[in-house]
Every structure is written in structure tokens, then in C-alpha cells.
C-alpha positions, 0 to 999 in steps of 0.5 A, a space after each residue: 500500500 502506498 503510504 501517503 494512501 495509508 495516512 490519508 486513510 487514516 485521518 479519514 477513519 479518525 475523522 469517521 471515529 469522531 463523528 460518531 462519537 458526537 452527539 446527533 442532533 436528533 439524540 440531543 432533540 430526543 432527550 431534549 423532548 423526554 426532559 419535558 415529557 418524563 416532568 424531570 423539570 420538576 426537580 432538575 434545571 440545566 444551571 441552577 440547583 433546585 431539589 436535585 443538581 443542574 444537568 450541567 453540574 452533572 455532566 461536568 463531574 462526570 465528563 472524564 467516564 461518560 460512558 460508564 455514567 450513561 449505565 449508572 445515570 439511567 439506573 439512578 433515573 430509573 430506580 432512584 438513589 441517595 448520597 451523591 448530592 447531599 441529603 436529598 435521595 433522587 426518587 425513581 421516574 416511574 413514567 421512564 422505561 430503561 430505553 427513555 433513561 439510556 436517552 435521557 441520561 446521555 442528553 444529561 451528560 452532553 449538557 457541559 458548559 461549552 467553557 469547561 471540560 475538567 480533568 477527573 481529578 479536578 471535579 468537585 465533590 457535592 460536600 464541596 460545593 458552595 452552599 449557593 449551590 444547595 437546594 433551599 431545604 439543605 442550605 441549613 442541613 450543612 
């Protein structure tokens, strides 16, 4: 094989690759539309804490695995779970099926600020948070 053939084989499947590693426009729709639909407004907005984190502090401390956190988020949808932003438990959506929370945790995930994409390392932890940050009814639980 000809190498400059080779090289520009390659770049072509490295761009290929990262293409499809980039959101579709109608994965972020399909999220998007579940959001409303599944009433996760109720207890999440994308930047500010209300009963439970902004999408976007999600995605942030969990942008160096997101594909682990697509499993473990969708499960957390589904199933409910405590401890991983304070004192408030996440309570199951009974009104999402595993495929709808597969969606809708990776439209979370893909919420990042456009100016931050952190190292694993430098994510905080929610004990770590300003208390700015809290939900109202845990601001005073600190």
C-alpha cells in the first residue's frame, strides 16, 4: 500500500471515529423532548440547583467516564438513589422505561458548559460545593 494512501486513510477513519462519537442532533432533540415529557423539570434545571443538581453540574463531574455514567445515570433515573448530592435521595421516574433513561441520561451528560471540560481529578465533590449551590431545604442541613 502506498503510504501517503495509508495516512490519508487514516485521518479519514479518525475523522469517521469522531463523528460518531458526537452527539446527533436528533439524540440531543430526543432527550431534549423526554426532559419535558418524563416532568424531570420538576426537580432538575440545566444551571441552577433546585431539589436535585443542574444537568450541567452533572455532566461536568462526570465528563472524564461518560460512558460508564450513561449505565449508572439511567439506573439512578430509573430506580432512584441517595448520597451523591447531599441529603436529598433522587426518587425513581416511574413514567421512564430503561430505553427513555439510556436517552435521557446521555442528553444529561452532553449538557457541559461549552467553557469547561475538567480533568477527573479536578471535579468537585457535592460536600464541596458552595452552599449557593444547595437546594433551599439543605442550605441549613450543612
Amino acid at each position: 500500500m502506498h503510504p501517503q494512501r495509508s495516512s490519508r486513510q487514516g485521518w479519514l477513519m479518525l475523522g469517521l471515529l469522531l463523528l460518531m462519537a458526537l452527539p446527533s442532533a436528533e439524540a440531543q432533540e430526543r432527550g431534549a423532548t423526554l426532559v419535558e415529557q418524563k416532568v424531570c423539570f420538576g426537580c432538575h434545571q440545566m444551571t441552577s440547583a433546585s431539589i436535585g443538581p443542574p444537568w450541567q453540574a452533572i455532566a461536568v463531574r462526570h465528563a472524564a467516564r461518560k460512558e460508564v455514567m450513561v449505565d449508572v445515570l439511567a439506573s439512578r433515573i430509573m430506580r432512584g438513589g441517595g448520597g451523591n448530592w447531599g441529603l436529598v435521595p433522587m426518587v425513581p421516574n416511574q413514567r421512564v422505561n430503561e430505553a427513555e433513561a439510556k436517552v435521557l441520561a446521555a442528553w444529561v451528560l452532553e449538557q457541559l458548559p461549552a467553557n469547561q471540560l475538567p480533568a477527573a481529578n479536578q471535579l468537585p465533590a457535592a460536600s464541596q460545593l458552595p452552599t449557593s449551590q444547595l437546594p433551599t431545604n439543605q442550605r441549613n442541613a450543612q
